[in-house]
N, C-alpha and C positions, 0 to 999 in steps of 0.2 A: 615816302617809303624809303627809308635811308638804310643801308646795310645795317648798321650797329647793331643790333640787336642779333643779326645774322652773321659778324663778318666770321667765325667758325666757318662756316658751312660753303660749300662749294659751291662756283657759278654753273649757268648753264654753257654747255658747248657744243658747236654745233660738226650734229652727225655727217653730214654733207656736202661735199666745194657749193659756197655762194654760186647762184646763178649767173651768166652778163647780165649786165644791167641792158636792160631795152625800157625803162620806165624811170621817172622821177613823181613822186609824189609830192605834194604842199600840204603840211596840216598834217602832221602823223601821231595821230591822236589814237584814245583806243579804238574809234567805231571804225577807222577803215583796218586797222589791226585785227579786229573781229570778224570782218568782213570783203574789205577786196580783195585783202593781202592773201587771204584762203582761199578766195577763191581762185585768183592767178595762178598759188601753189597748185590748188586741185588740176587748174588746166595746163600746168605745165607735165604733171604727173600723166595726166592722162594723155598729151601731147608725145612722152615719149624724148627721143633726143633728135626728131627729124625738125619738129617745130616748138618746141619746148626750151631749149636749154637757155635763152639769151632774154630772156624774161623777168630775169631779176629786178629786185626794187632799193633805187635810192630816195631814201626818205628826207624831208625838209622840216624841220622846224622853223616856221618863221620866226621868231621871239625866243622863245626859252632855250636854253641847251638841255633840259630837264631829259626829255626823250635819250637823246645822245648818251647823257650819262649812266643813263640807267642800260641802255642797250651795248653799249660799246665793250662794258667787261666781259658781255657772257656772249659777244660773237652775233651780237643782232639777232638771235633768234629770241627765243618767248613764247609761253603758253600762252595758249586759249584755252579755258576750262567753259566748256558748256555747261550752262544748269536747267535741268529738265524737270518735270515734274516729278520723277520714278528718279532722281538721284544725276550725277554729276557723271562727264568724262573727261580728258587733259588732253589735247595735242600740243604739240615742238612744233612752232613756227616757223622757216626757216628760209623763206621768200627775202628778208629783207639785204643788200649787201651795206650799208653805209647810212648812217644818217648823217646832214649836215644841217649846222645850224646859220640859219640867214644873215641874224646880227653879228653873227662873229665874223664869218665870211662869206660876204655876198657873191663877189666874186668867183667862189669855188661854184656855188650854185647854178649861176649864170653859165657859168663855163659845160658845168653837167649838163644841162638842161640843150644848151647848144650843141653838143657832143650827137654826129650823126647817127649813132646807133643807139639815141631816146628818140621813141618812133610816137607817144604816147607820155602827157604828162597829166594823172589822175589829181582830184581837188577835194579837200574835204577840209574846208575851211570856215566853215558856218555860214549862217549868210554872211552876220556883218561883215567876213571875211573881204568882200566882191567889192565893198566901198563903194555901195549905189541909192539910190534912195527906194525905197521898198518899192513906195506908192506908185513909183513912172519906172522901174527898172534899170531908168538909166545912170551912168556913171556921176557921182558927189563930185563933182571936181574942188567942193572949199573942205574934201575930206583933209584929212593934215597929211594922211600919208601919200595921195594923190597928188595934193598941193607940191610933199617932197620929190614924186614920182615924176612929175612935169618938169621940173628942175632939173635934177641928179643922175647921172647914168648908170648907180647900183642902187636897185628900187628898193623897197622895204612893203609893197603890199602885195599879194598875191596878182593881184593885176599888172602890176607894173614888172613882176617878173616873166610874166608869161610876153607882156609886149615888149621887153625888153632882150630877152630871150630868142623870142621869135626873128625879132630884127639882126640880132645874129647871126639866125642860120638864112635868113634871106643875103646878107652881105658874102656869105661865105659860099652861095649857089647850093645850099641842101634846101631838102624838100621841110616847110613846116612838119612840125606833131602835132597828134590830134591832141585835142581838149577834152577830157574827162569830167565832169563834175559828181561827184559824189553829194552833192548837201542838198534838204530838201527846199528846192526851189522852183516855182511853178514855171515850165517851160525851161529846165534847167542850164540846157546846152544853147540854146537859142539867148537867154539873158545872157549868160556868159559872154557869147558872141558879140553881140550888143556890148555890153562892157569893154571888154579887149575892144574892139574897132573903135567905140568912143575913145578912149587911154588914145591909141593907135593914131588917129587921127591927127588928133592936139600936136602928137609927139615930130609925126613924117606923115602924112598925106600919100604916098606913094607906098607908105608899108602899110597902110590900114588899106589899100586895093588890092596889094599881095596876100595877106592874111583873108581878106573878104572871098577873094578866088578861090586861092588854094587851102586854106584852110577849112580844118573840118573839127565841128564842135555837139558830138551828139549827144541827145537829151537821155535821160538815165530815170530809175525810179529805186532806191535801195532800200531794204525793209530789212532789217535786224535790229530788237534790242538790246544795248547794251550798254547794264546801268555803269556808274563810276566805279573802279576798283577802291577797296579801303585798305588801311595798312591791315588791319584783322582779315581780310581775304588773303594776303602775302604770307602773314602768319603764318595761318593755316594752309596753306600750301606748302611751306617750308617743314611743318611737321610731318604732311604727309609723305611728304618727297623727299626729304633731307637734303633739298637743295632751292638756296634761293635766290629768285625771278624777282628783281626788280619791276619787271615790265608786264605783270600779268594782266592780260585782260578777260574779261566774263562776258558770256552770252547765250541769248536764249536759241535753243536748237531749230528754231524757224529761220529760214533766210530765203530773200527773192531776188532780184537783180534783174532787171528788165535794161536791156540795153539798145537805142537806135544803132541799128550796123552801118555804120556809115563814119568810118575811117579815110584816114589822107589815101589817097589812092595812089600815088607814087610808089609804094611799098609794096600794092600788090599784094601776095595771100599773107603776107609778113605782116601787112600795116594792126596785128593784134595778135594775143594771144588766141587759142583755140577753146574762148571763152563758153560758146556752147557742150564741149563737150564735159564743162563743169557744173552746168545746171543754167547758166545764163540765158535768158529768153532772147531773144536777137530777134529785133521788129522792124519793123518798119517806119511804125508812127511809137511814142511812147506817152503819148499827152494823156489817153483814158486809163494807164494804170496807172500813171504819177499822179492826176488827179483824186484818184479811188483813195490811194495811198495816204498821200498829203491831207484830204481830207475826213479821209475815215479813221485811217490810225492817229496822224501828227496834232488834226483836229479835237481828235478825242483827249488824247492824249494832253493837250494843252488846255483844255476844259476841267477835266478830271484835275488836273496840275492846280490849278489857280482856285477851285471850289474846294478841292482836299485839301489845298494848305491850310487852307483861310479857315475850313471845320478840323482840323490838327491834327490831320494823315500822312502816315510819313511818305509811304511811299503807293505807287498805282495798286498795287496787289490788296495792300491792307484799304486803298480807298474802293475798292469793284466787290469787295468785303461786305460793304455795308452796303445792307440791301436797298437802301434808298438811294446811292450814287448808282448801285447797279441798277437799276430802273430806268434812271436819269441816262446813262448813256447809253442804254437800249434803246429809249424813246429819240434819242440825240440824233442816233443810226435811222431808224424806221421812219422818223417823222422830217428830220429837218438838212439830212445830208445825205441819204440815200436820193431824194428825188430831185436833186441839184446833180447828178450824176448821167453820165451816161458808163454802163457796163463796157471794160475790156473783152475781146473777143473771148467765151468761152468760157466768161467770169458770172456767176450770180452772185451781189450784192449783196443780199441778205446770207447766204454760206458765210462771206467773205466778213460779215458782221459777225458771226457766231465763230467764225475762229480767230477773229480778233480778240473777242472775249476772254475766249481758251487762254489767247494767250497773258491776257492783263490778269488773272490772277492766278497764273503759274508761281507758287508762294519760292522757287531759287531763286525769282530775277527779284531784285530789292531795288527797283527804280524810284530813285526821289521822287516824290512831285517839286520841292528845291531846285534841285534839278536839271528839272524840265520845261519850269519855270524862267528859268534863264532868258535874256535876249528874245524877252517877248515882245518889245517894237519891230524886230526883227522878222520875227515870226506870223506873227500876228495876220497880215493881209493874205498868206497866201494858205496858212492852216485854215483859217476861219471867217475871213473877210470875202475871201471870193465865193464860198456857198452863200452867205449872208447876201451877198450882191445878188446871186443868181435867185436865191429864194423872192427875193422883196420886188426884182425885176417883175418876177414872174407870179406876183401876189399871194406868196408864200408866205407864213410869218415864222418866224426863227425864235421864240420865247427862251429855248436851253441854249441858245449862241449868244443871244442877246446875255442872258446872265452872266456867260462865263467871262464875253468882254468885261461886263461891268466889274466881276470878280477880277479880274487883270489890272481893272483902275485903279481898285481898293490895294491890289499888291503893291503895284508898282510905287504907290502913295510912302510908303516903307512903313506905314504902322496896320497892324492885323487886326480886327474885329474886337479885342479885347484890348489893344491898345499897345499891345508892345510891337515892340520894333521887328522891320524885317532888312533882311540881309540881301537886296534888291542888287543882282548881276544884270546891266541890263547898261548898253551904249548910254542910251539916252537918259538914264535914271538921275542924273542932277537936275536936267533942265524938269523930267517929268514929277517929282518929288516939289521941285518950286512950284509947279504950274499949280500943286493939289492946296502948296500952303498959301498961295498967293487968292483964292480961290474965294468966294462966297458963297458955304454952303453946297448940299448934295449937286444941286442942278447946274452951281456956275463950277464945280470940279468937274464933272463930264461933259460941260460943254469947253473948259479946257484943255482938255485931253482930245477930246474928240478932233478940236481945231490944229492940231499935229500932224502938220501937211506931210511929211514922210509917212504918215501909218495909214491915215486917213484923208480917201479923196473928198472934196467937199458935197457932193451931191451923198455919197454913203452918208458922210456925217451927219446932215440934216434927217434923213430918212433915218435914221438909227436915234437921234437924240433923245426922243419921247421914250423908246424903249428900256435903250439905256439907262435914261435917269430913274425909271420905275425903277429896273432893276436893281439898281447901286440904290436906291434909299433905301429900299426891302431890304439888302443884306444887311447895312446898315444899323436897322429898325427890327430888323427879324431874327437875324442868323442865318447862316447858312443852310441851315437842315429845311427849316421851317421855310425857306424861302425857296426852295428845291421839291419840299412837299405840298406848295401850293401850284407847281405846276401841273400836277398831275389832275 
């Protein structure tokens, strides 16, 4: 989204003195743009200036300067444009004070991050961000960026900046920050921890027992869609407003944020913003709505993704369109992930299916199934593998998970059901592309794929193989529609 087309037209500027910084962000993409960063705003706003003012957000790119450049001329702020079903609204962003970029200077990062008054450093990094292996949680140590992190004392992975970081403010006698993770990962804050203490350990022994102490890493559950911006959304924003945002982001007017309250406690009432009085659920335990969550929406979501590419949907809305996907992950909810579930306090299941629905064919939100599709080794175990495991444990059989795996094999493979090529985003996608052509036939590709000890534990694999293979020959042999209409 490059000015040119716009350079006439005036930037955005911001209404407001930036906030203090009390926060450092990793990963400043658009979904926590959409989503934490408003909501901090909201609880600063409704905080007032007694606990409010020193909440501002320094943001990181790890890799790109792309965020930086696009946010720096108009003052770090930025629309959100909600898209609803009944039409569109814009908010002016204006939580963020700085973004820095990691490759350019690590060091500054570091230095922020150590800086005693970031009390809170939030993550929204993807998974593969964490550099662990799906299947055991724990930290990849022959990751490359790990490998360098072990070495080097300016890291380059989100992990290595946080133990690096950390040991910082342990050398300098400040209290650690907490650990935020925004990405959906099962047991979110808990792996985190796990990871940093692995890094932690290898690095100093004595600073992985400080962090295990005094450290605090609560688990999270974050729910907002929000598809990719395109240069025709800027556009069109630029018309309506005569003014152009490099940096817009889009999102669906639902939002949840379930958060364990359980901050560094040195801080005291400081140790966070006055997150509840933004809407944030502040719990106790957060495992049965990141569960619900991760497998009701991410799971679905990731189903619908791989069966709608592969039958030529572009995006969730126009695939929950067709009445036969929508059946399909009606039956997906009621039959094979609803009862792998235990309900959060106060939550029914089934509501909670039915306005999930509402929300996938809300026709503003234009979410790829492409996508969404992304970084599905990544995904994969903790959207859809872990109901799979609870269902088969417990003599359930899973026939629309079993599919949408097999649909995942056939993507990942990079050629689609008609034979042309796919444009496979995904870590592992060299090794997992060889495995399909190296392969003999339907059954010896999914028993290669299955055999991908980071996705797949080996007792799933064998209980899944039979199913699998049905599945992947049918799409194969059938199509997708017809292979979707014989579950029924």
């Amino acid at each position: 989204m490059e000015a040119g087309l716009h350079a006439d037209l005036p930037r955005l500027s911001r209404t407001n003195p930036a906030p203090k910084a009390g926060i450092v962000h990793l990963g400043l993409g658009a979904f926590f743009r959409a989503f934490g960063a408003i909501y901090i705003e909201d609880a600063i706003k409704a905080s007032g200036n007694t606990r409010g003012d020193d909440w501002g957000i320094i943001g990181v790119s790890l890799q790109s300067p792309r965020m930086h450049d696009q946010l720096a001329p108009q003052d770090f702020v930025y629309t959100a444009q909600e898209l609803g079903p009944e039409g569109e609204s814009l908010r002016q962003v204006e939580i963020i004070r700085d973004v820095l970029v990691a490759r350019e200077n690590p060091e500054a990062v570091l230095a922020a991050m150590a800086d005693p008054a970031i009390r809170i450093v939030t993550l929204t990094v993807t998974e593969k961000g964490y550099c662990h292996d799906p299947a055991t949680g724990r930290l990849n140590t022959d990751h490359p960026d790990i490998v360098h992190d072990l070495k080097t004392a300016l890291p380059v992975s989100a992990p290595g900046y946080l133990v690096r970081a950390l040991a910082r403010r342990r050398a300098a006698g400040q209290p650690p920050f907490t650990v935020l993770t925004c990405d959906n990962l099962p047991d979110n804050g808990r792996l985190v921890r796990r990871i940093v203490l692995d890094l932690a350990e290898r690095l100093d022994p004595e600073l992985a027992a400080w962090i295990e102490a005094e450290g605090r890493f609560p688990a999270t559950m974050v729910d907002r869609i929000v598809p990719a911006t395109k240069p025709e959304d800027v556009d069109a924003l630029a018309r309506k407003t005569g003014c152009y945002d490099a940096a817009l982001v889009l999102h669906e007017p639902f939002r949840q944020w379930v958060v364990e309250d359980d901050f560094v406690p040195a801080y005291g009432a400081d140790a966070r913003p006055d997150l509840g009085a933004a809407g944030v659920e502040l719990v106790d335990s957060v495992t049965a709505f990141e569960h619900m969550k991760l497998r009701m929406l991410n799971g679905t979501h990731s189903a619908l993704a791989y069966l709608g590419y592969l039958a030529g949907h572009e995006t969730v809305a126009e695939t929950v369109a067709d009445p036969l996907f929508a059946r399909f992950v009606k039956d997906l909810w009621l039959r094979e992930i609803i009862p792998s579930l235990e309900a959060p306090p106060g939550t029914d299941l089934e509501d909670y299916a039915d306005a999930l629905f509402a929300r996938y064919v809300n026709p503003g939100i234009r979410h790829r199934t492409w996508q969404i599709a992304m970084d599905g080794s990544q995904k994969l175990p903790q959207r859809i593998l872990g109901t799979v495991h609870d269902n088969l444990t417990n003599g359930r059989n899973c026939p629309g998970l079993c599919l949408a795996i097999a649909a995942w094999m056939i993507y990942v493979g990079g050629t689609d059901l008609e034979g042309k090529p796919i444009d496979v985003r995904d870590p592992l996608s060299e090794r997992l592309q060889s495995l399909v052509r190296e392969a003999d036939g339907d059954a010896g590709e999914v028993a290669a794929l299955l055999g991908v000890t980071e996705i797949f534990g080996p007792k799933l694999a064998a209980a899944l193989e039979p199913s699998v293979t049905s599945a992947y020959a049918a799409l194969k042999a059938d199509g997708v529609r017809n292979t979707i209409g014989a579950l029924s």
